[in-house]
VEXDREN-2710 file (C-alpha; in Angstrom, 1 decimal):
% VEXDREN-2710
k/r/px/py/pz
1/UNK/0.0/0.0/0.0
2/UNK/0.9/3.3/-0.7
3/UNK/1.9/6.2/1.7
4/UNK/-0.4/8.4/2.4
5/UNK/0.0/12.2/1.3
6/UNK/1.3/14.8/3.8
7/UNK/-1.5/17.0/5.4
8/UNK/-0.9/20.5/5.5
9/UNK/-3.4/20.6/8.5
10/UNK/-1.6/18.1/10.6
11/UNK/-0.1/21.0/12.8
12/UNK/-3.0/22.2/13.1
13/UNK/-4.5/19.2/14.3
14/UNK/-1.8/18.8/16.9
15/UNK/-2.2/22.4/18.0
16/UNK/-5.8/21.7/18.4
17/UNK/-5.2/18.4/20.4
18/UNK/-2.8/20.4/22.9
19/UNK/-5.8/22.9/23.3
20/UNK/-4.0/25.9/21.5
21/UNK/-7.2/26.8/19.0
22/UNK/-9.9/29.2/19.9
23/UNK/-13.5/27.6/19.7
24/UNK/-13.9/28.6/15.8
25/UNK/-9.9/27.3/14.9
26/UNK/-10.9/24.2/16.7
27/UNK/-14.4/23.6/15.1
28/UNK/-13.3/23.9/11.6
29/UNK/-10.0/21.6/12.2
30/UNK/-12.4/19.0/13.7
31/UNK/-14.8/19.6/10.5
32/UNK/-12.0/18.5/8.8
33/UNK/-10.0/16.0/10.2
34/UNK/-13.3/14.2/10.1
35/UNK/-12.8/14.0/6.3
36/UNK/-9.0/13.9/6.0
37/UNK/-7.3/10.1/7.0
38/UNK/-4.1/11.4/7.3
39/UNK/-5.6/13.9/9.7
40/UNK/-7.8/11.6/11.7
41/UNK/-4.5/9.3/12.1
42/UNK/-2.2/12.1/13.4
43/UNK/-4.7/12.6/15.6
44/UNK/-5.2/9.1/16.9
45/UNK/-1.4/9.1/17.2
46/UNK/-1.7/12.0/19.6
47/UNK/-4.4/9.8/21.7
48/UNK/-2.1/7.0/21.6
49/UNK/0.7/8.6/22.8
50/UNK/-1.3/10.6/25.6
51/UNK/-2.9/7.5/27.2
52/UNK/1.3/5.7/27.0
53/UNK/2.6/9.0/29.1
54/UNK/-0.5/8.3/31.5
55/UNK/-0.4/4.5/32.0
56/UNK/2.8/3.6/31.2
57/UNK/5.9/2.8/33.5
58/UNK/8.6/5.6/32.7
59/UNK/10.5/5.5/35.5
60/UNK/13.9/4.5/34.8
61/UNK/16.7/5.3/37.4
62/UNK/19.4/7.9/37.0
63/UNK/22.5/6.5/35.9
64/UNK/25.5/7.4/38.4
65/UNK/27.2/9.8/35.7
66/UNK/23.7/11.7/35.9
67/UNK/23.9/11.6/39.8
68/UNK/27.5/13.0/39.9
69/UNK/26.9/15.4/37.2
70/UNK/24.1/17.0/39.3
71/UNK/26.0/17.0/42.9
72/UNK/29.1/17.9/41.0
73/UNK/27.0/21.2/40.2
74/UNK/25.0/21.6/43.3
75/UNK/28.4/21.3/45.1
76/UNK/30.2/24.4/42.5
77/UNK/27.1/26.5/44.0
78/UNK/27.7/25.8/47.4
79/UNK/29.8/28.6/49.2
80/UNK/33.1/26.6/50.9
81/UNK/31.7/27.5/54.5
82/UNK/28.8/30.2/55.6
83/UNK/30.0/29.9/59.4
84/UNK/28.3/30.5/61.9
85/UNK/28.2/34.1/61.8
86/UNK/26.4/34.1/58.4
87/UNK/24.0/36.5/57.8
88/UNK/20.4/35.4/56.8
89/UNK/21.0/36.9/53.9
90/UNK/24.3/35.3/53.1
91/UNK/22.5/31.9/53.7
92/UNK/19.5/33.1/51.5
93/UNK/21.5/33.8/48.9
94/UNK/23.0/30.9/49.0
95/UNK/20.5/28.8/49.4
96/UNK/18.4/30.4/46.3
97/UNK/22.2/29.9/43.9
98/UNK/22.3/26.1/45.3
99/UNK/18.6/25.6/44.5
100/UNK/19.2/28.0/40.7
101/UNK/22.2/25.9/39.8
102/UNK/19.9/22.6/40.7
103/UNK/16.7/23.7/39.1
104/UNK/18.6/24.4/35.6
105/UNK/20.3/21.2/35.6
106/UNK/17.2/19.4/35.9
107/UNK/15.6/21.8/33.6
108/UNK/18.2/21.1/31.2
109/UNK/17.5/17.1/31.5
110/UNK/14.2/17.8/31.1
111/UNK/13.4/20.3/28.0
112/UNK/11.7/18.1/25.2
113/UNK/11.1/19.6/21.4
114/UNK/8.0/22.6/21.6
115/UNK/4.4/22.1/20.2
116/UNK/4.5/23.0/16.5
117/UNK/1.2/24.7/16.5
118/UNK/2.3/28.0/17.6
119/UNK/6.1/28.2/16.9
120/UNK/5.5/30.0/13.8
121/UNK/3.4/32.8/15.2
122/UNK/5.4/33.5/18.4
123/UNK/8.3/33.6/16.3
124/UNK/6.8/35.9/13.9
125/UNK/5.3/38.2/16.8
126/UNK/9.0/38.2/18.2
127/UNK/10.4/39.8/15.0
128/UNK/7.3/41.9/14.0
129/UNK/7.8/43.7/17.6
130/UNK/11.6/44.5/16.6
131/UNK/10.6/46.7/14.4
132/UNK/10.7/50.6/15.0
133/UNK/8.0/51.8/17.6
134/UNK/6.6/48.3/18.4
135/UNK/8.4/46.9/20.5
136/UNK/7.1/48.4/24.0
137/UNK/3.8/49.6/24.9
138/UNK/4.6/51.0/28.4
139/UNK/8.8/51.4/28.5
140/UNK/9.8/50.6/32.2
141/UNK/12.0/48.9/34.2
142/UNK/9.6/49.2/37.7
143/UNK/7.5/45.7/37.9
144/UNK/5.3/47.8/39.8
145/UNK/4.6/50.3/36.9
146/UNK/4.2/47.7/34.1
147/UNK/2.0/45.1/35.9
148/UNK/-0.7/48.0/36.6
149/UNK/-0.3/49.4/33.1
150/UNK/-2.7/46.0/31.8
151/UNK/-4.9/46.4/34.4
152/UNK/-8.7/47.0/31.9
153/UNK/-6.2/45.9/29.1
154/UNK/-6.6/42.3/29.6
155/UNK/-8.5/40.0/31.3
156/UNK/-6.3/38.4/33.7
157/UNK/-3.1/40.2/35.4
158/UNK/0.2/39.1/34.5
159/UNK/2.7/37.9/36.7
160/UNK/5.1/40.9/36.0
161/UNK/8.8/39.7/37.5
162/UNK/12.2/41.8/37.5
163/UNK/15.5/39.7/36.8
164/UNK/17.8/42.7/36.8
165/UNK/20.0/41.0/39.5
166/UNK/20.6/37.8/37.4
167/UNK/21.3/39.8/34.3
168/UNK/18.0/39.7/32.2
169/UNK/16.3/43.5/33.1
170/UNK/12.9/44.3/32.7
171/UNK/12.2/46.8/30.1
172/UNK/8.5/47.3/29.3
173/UNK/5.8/45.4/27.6
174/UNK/3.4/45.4/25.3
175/UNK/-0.1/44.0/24.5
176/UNK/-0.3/41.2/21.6
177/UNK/-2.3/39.2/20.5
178/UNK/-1.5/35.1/19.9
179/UNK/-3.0/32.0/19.7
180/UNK/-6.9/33.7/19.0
181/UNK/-6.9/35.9/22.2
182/UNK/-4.8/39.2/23.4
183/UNK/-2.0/38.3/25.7
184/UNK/0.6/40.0/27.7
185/UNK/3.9/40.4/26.3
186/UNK/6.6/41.4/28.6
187/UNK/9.5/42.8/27.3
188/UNK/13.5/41.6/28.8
189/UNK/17.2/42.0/27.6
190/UNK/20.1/40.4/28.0
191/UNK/23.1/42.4/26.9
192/UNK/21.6/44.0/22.9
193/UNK/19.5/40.8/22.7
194/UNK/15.4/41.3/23.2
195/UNK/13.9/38.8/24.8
196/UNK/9.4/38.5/24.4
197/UNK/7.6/36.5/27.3
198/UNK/4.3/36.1/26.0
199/UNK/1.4/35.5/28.8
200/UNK/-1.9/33.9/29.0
201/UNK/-4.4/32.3/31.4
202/UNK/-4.3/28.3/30.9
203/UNK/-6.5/25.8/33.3
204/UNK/-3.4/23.2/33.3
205/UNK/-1.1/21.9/35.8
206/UNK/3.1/23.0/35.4
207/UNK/5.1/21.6/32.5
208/UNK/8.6/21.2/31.9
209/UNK/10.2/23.4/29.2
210/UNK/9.7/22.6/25.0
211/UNK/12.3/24.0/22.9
212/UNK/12.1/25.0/19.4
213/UNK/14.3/26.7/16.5
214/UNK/13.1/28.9/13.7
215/UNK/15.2/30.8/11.7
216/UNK/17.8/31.7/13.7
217/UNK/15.3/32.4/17.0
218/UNK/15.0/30.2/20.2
219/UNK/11.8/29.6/21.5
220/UNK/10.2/27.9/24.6
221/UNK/7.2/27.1/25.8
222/UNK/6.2/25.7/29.2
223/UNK/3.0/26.3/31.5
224/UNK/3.7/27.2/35.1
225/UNK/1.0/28.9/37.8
226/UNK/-1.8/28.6/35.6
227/UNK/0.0/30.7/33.3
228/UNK/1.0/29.5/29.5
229/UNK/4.3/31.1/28.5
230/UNK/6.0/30.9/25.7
231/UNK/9.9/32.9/25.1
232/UNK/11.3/33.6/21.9
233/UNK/14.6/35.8/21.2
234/UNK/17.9/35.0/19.2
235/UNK/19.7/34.2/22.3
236/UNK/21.4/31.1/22.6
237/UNK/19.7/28.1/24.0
238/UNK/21.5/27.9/27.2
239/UNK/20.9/31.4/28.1
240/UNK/17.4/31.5/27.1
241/UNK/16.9/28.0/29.5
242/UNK/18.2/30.1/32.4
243/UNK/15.9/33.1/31.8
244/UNK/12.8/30.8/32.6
245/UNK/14.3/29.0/35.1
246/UNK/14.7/32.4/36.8
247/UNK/11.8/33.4/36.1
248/UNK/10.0/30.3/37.2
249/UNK/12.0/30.4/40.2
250/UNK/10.9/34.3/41.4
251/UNK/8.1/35.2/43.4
END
């Protein structure tokens, strides 16, 4: 038998199965993936693979190279000796760069390719906002004066968070509008790099990071306190991994 003919649709289908399509994007890719076979098997794919991560065993133990890589790097974090006369903020501090350098290893082990569905739009938000005049709505570094700038803007209030101590300051932000709805888009740097953080309400639990590539631009998505983000910006992978970890990471 034959193979069947690519679907154009199929990403569609997938970004419809992940929940990433307003009602009328989602009615008319059901319409037709109830008339395309190469649709309707993607999408039983997608069903398949759903109900293996569910019931499935995964666990698998850590290998001992994975174990010493991780308290190799936990250890680097760790200042040689607080003392006893350590402020709490020296054993803050170090506490939060013991638990950073921990949380982006594991983030690191963890990151798994992005969602097609809305790759190419981000990405194409991310670059349409570099041009002249349309990159910032409200141009500030205060948290406190950008989060109450969207207040009757949107319909949910972003979590605004500054990262000026870890190298990533806030600059501003923006309204957009992404994946059929308008969205907050909060606006970072890292040296001349621009860095979008793209913000909407989502009813699902946390997810680990999804990296993507297009066209020279790093994007990833992940979902954290009820709150899909997605991150685009031509920093390298790396750096762009710490920003959310960061972010994740701050109050």
């Amino acid at each position: 038998m034959s193979a069947q003919t690519p679907c154009e649709m199929t990403l569609l289908v997938q970004a419809d199965f992940d929940g990433e399509l307003d009602a009328s994007q989602a009615a008319t890719v059901e319409a037709h993936r109830h008339a395309c076979p190469v649709c309707r098997a993607a999408y039983e794919d997608f069903q398949r693979v759903r109900e293996n991560l569910r019931e499935g065993d995964l666990y698998s133990p850590a290998p001992d190279t994975l174990r010493h890589a991780v308290t190799a790097r936990v250890a680097s974090a760790r200042p040689a000796s607080l003392g006893p006369r350590a402020t709490p903020w020296g054993r803050n501090a170090a506490s939060f760069g013991v638990g950073a350098a921990a949380a982006a290893m594991i983030a690191f082990l963890v990151i798994r390719p992005a969602p097609t569905g809305l790759i190419d739009e981000v990405v194409s938000d991310h670059v349409r906002s570099l041009q002249p005049g349309h990159l910032m709505d409200v141009i500030s570094t205060d948290r406190h004066t950008v989060k109450p700038w969207f207040d009757g803007r949107l319909d949910f209030a972003p979590p605004v968070k500054d990262l000026g101590e870890h190298g990533f300051p806030l600059e501003g932000a923006r309204l957009d509008y992404l994946n059929g709805r308008p969205v907050a888009a909060l606006v970072y740097s890292r040296a001349k790099h621009q860095i979008n953080l793209f913000l909407w309400p989502v009813d699902r639990a946390d997810s680990a990071m999804q990296v993507a590539e297009r066209n020279g631009y790093n994007a990833i998505h992940f979902t954290h306190g009820g709150m899909s983000g997605w991150v685009v910006s031509d920093l390298e992978k790396g750096e762009l991994t710490e920003f959310v970890t960061l972010w994740q990471q701050m109050p």
